[in-house]
C-alpha positions in Angstrom: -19.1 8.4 33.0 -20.9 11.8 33.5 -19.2 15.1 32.3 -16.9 15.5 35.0 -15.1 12.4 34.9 -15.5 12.4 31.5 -13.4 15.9 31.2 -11.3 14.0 34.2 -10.4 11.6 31.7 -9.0 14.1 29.2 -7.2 15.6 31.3 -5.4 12.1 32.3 -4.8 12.0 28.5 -3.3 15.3 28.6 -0.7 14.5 31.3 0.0 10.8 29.9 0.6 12.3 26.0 3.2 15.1 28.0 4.8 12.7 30.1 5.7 10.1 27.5 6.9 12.8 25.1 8.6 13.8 28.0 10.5 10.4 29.1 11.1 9.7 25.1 12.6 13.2 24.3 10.6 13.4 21.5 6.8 13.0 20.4 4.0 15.3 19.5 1.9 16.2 23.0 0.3 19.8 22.3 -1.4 18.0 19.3 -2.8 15.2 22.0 -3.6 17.7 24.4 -6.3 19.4 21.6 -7.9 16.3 20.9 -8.0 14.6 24.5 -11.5 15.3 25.0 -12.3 14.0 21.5 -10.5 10.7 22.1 -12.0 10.6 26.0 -15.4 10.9 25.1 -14.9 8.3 22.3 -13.4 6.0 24.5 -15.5 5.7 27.6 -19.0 5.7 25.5 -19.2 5.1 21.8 -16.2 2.8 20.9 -17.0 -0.7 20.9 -13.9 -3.2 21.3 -12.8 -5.5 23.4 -9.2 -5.4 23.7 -8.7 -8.8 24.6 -9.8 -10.2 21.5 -8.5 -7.5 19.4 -9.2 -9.7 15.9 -13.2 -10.0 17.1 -15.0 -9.5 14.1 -17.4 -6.9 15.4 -14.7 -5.1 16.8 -15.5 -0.9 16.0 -12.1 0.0 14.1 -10.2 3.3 14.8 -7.4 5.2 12.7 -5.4 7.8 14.8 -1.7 8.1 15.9 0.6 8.7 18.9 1.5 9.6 22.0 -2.9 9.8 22.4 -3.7 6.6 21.3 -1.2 5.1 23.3 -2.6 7.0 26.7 -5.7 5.6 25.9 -4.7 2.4 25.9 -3.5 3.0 29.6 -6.9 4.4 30.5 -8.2 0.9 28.5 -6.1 -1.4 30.8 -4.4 -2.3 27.0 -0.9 -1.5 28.4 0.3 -0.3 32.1 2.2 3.1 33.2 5.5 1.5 32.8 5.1 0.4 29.0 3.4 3.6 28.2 6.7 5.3 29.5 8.5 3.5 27.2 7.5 5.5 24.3 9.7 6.0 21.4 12.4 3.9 23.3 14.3 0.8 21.3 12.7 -2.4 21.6 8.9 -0.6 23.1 5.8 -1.5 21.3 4.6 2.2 21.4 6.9 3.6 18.2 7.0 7.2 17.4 4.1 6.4 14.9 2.0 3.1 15.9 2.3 -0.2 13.4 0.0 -3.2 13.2 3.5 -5.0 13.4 3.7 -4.0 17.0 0.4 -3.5 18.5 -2.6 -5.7 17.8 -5.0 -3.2 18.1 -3.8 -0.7 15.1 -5.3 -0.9 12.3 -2.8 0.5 10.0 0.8 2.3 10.2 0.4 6.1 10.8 2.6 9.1 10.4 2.2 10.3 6.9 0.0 12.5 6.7 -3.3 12.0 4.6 -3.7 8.1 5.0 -5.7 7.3 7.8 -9.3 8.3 6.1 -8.3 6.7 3.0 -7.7 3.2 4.9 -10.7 3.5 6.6 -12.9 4.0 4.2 -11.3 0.3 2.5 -12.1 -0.7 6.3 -15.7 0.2 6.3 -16.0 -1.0 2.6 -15.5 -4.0 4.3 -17.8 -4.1 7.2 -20.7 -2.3 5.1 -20.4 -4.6 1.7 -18.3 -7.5 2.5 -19.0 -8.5 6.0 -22.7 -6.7 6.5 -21.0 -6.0 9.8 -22.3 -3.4 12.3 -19.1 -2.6 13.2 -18.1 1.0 13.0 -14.6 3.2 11.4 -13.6 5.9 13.4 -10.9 8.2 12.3 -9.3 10.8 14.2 -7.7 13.3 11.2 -5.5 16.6 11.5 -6.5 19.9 10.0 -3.4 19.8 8.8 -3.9 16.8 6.6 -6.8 17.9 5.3 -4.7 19.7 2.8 -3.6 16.3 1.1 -5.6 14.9 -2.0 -5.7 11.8 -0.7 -8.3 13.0 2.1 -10.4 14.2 -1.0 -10.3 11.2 -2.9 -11.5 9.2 0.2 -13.9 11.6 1.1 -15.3 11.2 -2.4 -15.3 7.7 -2.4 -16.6 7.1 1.3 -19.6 9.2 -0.1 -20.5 7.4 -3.4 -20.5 4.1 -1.1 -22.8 5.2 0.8 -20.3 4.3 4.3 -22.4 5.6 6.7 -20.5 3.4 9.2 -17.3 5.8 8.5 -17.0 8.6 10.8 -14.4 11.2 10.4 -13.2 13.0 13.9 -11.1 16.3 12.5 -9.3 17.9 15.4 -9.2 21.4 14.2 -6.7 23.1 16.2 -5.3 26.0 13.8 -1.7 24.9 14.0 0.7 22.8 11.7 3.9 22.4 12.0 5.8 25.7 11.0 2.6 28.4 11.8 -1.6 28.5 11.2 -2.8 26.1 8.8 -4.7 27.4 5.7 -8.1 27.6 7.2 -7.2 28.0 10.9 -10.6 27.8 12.8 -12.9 28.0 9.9 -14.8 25.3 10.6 -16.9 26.6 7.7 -14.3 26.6 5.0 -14.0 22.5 6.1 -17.6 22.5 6.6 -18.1 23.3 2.5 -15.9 20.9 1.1 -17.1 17.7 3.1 -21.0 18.9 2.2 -19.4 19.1 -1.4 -18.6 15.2 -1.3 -22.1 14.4 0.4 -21.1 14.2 3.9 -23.2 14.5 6.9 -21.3 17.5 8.7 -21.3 18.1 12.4 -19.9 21.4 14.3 -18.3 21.5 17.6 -16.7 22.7 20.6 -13.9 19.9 20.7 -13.5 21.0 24.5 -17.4 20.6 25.4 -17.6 16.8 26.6 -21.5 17.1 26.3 -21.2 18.5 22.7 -19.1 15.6 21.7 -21.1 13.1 23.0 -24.0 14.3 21.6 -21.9 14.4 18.1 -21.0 11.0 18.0 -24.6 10.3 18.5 -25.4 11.9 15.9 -22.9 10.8 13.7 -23.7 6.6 14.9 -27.6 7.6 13.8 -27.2 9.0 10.4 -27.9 7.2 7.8 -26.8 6.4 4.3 -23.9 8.8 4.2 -20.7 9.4 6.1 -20.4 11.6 9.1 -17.4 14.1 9.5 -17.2 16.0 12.8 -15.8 18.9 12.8 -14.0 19.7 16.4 -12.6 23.4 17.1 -10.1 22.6 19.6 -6.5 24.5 20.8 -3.8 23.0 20.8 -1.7 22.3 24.1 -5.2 22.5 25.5 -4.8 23.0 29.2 -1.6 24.4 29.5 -1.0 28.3 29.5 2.6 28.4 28.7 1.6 26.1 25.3 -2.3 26.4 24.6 -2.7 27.9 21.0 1.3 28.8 20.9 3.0 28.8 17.7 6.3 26.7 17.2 5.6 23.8 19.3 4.6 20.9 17.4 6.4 17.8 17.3 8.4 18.6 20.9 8.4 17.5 25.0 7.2 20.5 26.7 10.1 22.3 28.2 8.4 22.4 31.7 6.8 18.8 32.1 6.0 19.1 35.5 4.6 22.0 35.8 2.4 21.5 32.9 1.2 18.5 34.7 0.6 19.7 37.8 -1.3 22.6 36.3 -3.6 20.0 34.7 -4.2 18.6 37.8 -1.8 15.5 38.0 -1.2 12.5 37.6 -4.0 10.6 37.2 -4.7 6.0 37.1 -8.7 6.5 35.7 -9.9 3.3 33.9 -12.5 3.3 31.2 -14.7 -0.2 31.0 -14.9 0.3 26.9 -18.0 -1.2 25.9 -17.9 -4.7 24.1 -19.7 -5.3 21.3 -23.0 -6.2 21.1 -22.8 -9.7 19.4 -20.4 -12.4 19.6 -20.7 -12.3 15.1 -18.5 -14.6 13.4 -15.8 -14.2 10.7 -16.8 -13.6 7.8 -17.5 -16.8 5.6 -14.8 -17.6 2.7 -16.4 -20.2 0.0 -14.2 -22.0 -2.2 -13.5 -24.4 -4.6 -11.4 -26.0 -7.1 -8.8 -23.4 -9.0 -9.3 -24.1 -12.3 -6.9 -22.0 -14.6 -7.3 -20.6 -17.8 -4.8 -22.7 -20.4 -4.3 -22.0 -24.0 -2.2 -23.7 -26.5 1.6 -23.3 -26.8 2.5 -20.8 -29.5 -0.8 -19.4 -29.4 -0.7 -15.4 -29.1 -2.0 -14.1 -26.1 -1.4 -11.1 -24.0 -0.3 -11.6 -20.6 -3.1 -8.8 -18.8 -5.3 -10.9 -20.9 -3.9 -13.9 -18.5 -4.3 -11.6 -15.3 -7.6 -10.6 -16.1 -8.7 -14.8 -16.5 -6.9 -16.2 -14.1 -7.8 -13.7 -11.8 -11.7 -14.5 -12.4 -10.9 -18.1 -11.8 -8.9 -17.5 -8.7 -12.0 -15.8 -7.4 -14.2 -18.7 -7.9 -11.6 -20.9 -5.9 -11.0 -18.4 -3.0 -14.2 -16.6 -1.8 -11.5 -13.9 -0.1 -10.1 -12.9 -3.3 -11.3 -8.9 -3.7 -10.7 -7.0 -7.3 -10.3 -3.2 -7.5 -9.5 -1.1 -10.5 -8.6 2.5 -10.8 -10.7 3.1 -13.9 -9.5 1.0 -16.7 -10.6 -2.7 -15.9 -11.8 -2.7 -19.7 -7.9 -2.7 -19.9 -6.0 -4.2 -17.1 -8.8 -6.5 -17.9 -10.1 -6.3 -13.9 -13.3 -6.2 -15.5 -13.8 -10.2 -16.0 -13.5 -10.4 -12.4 -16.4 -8.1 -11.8 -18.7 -9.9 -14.3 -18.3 -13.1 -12.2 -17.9 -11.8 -9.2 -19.3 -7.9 -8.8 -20.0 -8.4 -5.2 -16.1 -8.6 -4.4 -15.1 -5.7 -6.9 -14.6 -2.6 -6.1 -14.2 0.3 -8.8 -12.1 3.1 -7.0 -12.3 5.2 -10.0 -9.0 7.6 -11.3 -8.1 7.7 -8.0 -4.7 5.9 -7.4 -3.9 7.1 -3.4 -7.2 6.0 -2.8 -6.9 2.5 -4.6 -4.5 1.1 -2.7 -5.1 2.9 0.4 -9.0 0.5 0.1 -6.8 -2.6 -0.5 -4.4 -1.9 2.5 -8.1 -1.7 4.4 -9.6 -4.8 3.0 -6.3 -6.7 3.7 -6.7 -5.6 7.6 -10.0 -7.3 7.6 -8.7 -10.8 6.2 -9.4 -10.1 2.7 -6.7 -10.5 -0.1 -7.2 -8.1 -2.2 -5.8 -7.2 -5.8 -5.4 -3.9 -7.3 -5.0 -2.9 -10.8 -4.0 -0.1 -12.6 -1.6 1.1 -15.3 1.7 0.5 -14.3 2.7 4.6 -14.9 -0.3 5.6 -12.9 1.0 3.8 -9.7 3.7 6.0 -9.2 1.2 8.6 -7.8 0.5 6.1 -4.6 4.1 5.5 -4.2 3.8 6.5 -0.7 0.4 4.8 0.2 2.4 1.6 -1.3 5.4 2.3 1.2 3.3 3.0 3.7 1.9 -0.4 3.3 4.9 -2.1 3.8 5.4 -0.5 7.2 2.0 -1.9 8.2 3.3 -5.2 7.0 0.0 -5.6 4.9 -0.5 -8.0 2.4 -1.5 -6.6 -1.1 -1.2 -7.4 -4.3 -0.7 -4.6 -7.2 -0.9 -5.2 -10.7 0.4 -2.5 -13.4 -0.8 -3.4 -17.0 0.3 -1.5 -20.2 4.1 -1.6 -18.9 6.8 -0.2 -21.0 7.5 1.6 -24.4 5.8 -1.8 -26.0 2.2 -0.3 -25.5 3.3 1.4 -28.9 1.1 4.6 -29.9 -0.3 6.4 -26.7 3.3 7.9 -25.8 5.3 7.9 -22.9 2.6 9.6 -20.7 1.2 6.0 -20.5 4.1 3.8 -20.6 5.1 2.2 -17.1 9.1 2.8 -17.5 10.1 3.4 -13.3 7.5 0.9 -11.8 10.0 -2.1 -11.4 12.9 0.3 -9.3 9.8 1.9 -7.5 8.0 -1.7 -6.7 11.8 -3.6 -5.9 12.9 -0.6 -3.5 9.9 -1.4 -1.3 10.9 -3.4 1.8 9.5 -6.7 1.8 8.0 -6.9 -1.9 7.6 -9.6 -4.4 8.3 -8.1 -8.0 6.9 -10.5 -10.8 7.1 -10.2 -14.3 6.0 -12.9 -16.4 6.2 -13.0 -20.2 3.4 -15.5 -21.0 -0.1 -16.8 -20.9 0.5 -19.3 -18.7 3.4 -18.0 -16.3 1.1 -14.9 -15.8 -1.8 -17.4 -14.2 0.6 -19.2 -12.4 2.0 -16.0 -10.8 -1.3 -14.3 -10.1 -2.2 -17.6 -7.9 0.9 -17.8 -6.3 0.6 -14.5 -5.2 -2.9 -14.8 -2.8 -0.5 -16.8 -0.9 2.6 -14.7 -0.5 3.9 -12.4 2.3 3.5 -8.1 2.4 3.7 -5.8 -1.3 3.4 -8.6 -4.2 3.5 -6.7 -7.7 3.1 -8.0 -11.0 3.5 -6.4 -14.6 1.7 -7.1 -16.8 2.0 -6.3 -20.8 -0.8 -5.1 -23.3 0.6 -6.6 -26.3 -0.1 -10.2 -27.3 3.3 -12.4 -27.3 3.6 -16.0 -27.9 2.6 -19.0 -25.2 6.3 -20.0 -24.7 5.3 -22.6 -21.8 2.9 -25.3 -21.3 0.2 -25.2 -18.2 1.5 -27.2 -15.8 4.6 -25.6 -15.7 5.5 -24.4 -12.0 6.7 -20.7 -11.6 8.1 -20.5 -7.8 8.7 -16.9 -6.8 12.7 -16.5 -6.7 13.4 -18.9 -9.7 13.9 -18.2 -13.5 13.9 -20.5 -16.7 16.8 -21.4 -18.4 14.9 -21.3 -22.1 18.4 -21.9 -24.3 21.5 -23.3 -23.5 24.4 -25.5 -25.4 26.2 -25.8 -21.7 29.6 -24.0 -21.5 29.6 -23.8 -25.3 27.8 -20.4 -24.5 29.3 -17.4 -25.2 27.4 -15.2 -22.9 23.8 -15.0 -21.0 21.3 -12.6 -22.1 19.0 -12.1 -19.1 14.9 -11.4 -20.0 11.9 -10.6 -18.7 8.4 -9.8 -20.2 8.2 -8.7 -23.7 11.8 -9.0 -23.9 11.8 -12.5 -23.6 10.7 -13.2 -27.0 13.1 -11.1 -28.6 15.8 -12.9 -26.7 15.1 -15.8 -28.0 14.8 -14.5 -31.6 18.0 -13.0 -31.5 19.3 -16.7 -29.9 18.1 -18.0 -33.1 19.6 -15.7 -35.3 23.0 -15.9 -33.5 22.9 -19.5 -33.9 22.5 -19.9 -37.2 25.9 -17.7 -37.1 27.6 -19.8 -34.9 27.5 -17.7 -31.8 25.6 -19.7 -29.0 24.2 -17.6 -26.1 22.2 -18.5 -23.0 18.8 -16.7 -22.6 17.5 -16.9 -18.8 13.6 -15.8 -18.7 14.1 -13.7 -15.1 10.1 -13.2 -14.1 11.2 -13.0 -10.6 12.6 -10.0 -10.7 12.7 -9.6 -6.8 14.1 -12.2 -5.4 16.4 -12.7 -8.0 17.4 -16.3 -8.8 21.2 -16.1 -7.6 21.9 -19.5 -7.9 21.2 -19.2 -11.6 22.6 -16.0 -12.3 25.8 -16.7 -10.5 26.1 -20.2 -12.9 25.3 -18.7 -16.3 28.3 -15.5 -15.1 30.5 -18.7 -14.1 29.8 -20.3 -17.6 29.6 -18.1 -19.9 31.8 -15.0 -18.1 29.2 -12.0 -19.6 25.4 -11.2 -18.7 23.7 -9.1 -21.2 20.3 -7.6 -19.3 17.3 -6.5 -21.8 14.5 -4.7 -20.2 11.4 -2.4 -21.3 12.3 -0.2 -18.5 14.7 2.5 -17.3 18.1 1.4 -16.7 18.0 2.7 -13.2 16.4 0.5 -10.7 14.9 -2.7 -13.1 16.1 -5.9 -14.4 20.2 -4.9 -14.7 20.3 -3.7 -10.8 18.0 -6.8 -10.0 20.9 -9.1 -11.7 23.4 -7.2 -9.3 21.7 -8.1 -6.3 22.9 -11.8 -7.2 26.6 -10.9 -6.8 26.2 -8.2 -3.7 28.3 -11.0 -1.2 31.7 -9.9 -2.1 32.6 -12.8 -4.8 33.9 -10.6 -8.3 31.2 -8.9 -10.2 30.4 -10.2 -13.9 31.4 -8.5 -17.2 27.4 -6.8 -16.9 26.1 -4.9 -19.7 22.7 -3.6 -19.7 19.8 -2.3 -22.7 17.2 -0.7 -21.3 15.2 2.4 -22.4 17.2 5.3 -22.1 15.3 7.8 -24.7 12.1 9.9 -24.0 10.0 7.9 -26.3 7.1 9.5 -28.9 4.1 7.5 -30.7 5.0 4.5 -32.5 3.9 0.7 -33.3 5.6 -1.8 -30.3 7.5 -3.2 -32.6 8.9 0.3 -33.6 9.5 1.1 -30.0 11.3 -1.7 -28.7 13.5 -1.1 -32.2 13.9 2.6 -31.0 14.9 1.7 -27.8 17.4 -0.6 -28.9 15.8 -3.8 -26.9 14.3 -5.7 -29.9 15.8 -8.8 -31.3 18.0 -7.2 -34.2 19.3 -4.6 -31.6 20.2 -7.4 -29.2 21.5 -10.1 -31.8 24.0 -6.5 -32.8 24.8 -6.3 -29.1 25.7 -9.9 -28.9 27.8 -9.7 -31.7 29.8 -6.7 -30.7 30.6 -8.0 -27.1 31.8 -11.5 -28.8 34.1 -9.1 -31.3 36.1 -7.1 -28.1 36.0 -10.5 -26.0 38.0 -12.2 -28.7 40.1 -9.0 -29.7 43.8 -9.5 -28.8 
């Protein structure tokens, strides 16, 4: 296309962005209509994808949201007038904010702000380490956004791997949501940070067609660092009663068609998007045998000791197993994965958005990746994680040093909200083994499962309670003591609080009070069939968790009588003290989860059940 049509084009953008907003009611076209020539000019001569085969491997990847994206995928052929007028409607493809779920051609789920560039750059880790693929990553960011910390720890990151395959498209049109953003059109103050992170920066006129295309040139040609260009645009571009107007983001323009006809009309162009230039194959996936790690049964052994082993073995077996760690793989124990396999690990650093935000972009590109960090520390990607979930990507999370049982560093450290935070995400898997061997099994099982898989993992050593060929299916539990329906109530376990259940079953024993201790490591699903039994049987289920009681193993247990049948006598210890500095042992006494805290528990609920 030369510049006319090319400007032609983003004005057909323009109208299709205001006349889906329009038919929906809703939608965000005055933020289309500043970065229409930016998305034109991408389209018709530097994007390389061919939207039949939307999973080819050299595919070029791009990040950006809607009603835009969608209009170019009219001007692509990818979807005709009609659908594209379906926007926002129940049951249409093109949702408010675009999902992989929907559409094969997105990437990942957009809408919250601050995500896109941090997903790319796990994209283009991919292409430019994993795949040594000429594809390239295109994302089209917000000012706005650029106000998030998740852009800077991306940015950061995108530089120190060297991802000159990542460009950054920032549509800098002054205006957020309520008024001016921060820096309005000082392209300079953006200019400074991205030169800061060791960015290749580019300055333009995000209405001069020519300018752009010389900019994405530019960007495609530079080597050995990422490119960010840096587009002054206006937003509602086009239209006089909107352009650079305060107050209108997020809403149909009140006068549709007048705004359309002032941009000229309605408009049917069609952009021949260039294919890529070879026909390259998936990326290869070696494999092999999985031989776990096994040790011997009452043996001490921590179970991020486990993770950290079987995890090295399962990359030996499966060539598209990918390790990254935030930081502190000399603790989660990521770091026996890199010594076998450094080519597939990926140190993100202290920077927890950015951590999983790479592993939602590796998983897009086939790869399953695993992500470790202190369990406390992944509350600060809470929303990257949630965000995974509405992409329906399949990642697996692993938080180490869970719980008041990591003794001395203090509650700063201690993982006490990560099973309510993991369980509340829709779709997830939440694992929590409590030895050697159920820890390998579960980290295997994992590569295989469906969407957000978590597993917690504990620094302490405990005791190998099972043997290595036991099998650990997701959604059951083990039944570790029983004496049948002599049992005078359940106690329910998971992790390090496993062991003390079964000390305090030994103790009540020898007192003549038999209990039933269930070893819960699926802690989402729940094993119902199990739970319901043991209530039926034994008529009381005591829960004992290193966690807050809000959210963890006692709500999980609920979930097993949420069909309308009676609710068990349930009675829950979990941590409900801000805990200081002391040994585990001294912990789990202070929190009133320990063996001698539970066996007292025990005891007490036996005295009022038999109390006339």
């Amino acid at each position: 296309m030369d510049s006319a049509e090319l400007a032609d084009l983003g004005q057909q953008l323009r109208v299709d962005g205001i006349r889906a907003s329009a038919a929906a009611g809703s939608g965000h076209p005055t933020s289309s209509m500043s970065a229409a020539d930016l998305m034109a000019v991408l389209l018709a001569h530097h994007l390389h994808y061919d939207f039949d085969r939307p999973a080819h491997p050299a595919n070029d990847r791009f990040v950006h949201a809607s009603p835009l994206l969608y209009a170019a995928y009219k001007a692509a052929g990818a979807i005709d007038d009609d659908e594209l007028l379906t926007f926002r409607t129940l049951g249409s493809r093109l949702e408010g904010h675009p999902t992989p779920r929907r559409l094969p051609w997105v990437e990942t789920a957009t809408g919250s702000l601050g995500q896109g560039l941090p997903v790319g750059v796990g994209i283009a880790l991919s292409g430019k380490r994993l795949e040594s693929s000429a594809y390239r990553v295109w994302v089209l960011c917000g000012d706005s956004e650029l106000a998030e910390g998740s852009v800077w720890e991306a940015a950061e990151h995108a530089s120190y791997e060297n991802l000159d395959n990542l460009t950054a498209i920032v549509d800098v049109n002054r205006l957020g949501q309520r008024g001016p953003t921060r820096h309005g059109h000082d392209l300079d103050a953006y200019a400074r940070r991205f030169r800061a992170f060791g960015w290749h920066i580019i300055e333009i006129d995000g209405h001069d067609v020519d300018a752009i295309d010389r900019a994405y040139g530019e960007a495609r040609s530079t080597l050995g660092q990422p490119s960010v260009i840096l587009a002054r645009t206006l937003k509602g571009k086009g239209v006089a009663d909107v352009e650079d107007r305060e107050g209108l983001h997020g809403k149909p323009l009140e006068n549709a068609d007048d705004a359309i006809e002032e941009l000229g009309g309605v408009r049917d162009l069609r952009v021949r998007v260039h294919t890529p230039d070879v026909d390259r194959v998936l990326h290869s996936v070696p494999g092999g045998p999985l031989d776990l790690p096994r040790w011997e049964q009452g043996e001490k052994a921590a179970t991020r000791d486990a993770f950290g082993k079987a995890l090295a073995a399962l990359g030996t077996a499966r060539g598209d197993v990918v390790a990254l760690d935030g930081e502190v793989g000399d603790s989660t124990r990521t770091e026996l994965f890199a010594k076998e396999h450094p080519e597939r690990y990926v140190e993100c650093y202290i920077a927890e958005q950015q951590l999983v935000a790479a592993a939602v972009g590796l998983a897009a590109r086939g790869w399953v990746p695993y992500a470790a960090t202190f369990a406390a520390f992944l509350t600060r990607a809470h929303d990257v994680i949630r965000m995974a979930a509405v992409s329906g990507s399949g990642i697996n999370l692993v938080g180490s040093h869970a719980g008041v049982a990591i003794g001395r560093d203090g509650p700063s450290q201690m993982g006490l909200e990560d099973l309510a935070m993991m369980r509340s995400v829709h779709g997830s898997t939440v694992l929590y083994p409590c030895d050697a061997h159920q820890t390998a099994r579960l980290v295997a099982t994992m590569a295989g499962l469906d969407g957000v898989r978590y597993l917690r993992t504990s620094r302490g050593e405990g005791p190998v309670l099972y043997g290595p060929d036991e099998e650990f299916p997701v959604g059951g539990s083990k039944v570790l003591r029983s004496s049948g329906r002599d049992d005078r109530l359940t106690i329910v376990a998971a992790g390090v609080t496993v062991p003390e259940a079964l000390a305090a079953a030994d103790a009540l024993d020898a007192q003549g009070i038999p209990v039933r201790v269930v070893d819960l490591y699926s802690v989402k699903p729940v094993d119902r069939d199990t739970l319901r039994r043991a209530a039926e049987e034994t008529g009381c289920l005591l829960t004992v968790e290193d966690h807050r009681p809000e959210g963890g193993l006692g709500d999980a247990v609920l979930d097993a009588f949420v069909d309308g049948r009676p609710v068990p006598r349930l009675v829950r210890l979990a941590v409900t003290t801000m805990p200081g500095s002391a040994s585990p042992q001294e912990q789990l006494h202070a929190a009133g989860i320990d063996a001698e805290s539970i066996a007292a528990a025990v005891r007490l609920l036996v005295e009022q059940a038999i109390t006339p």
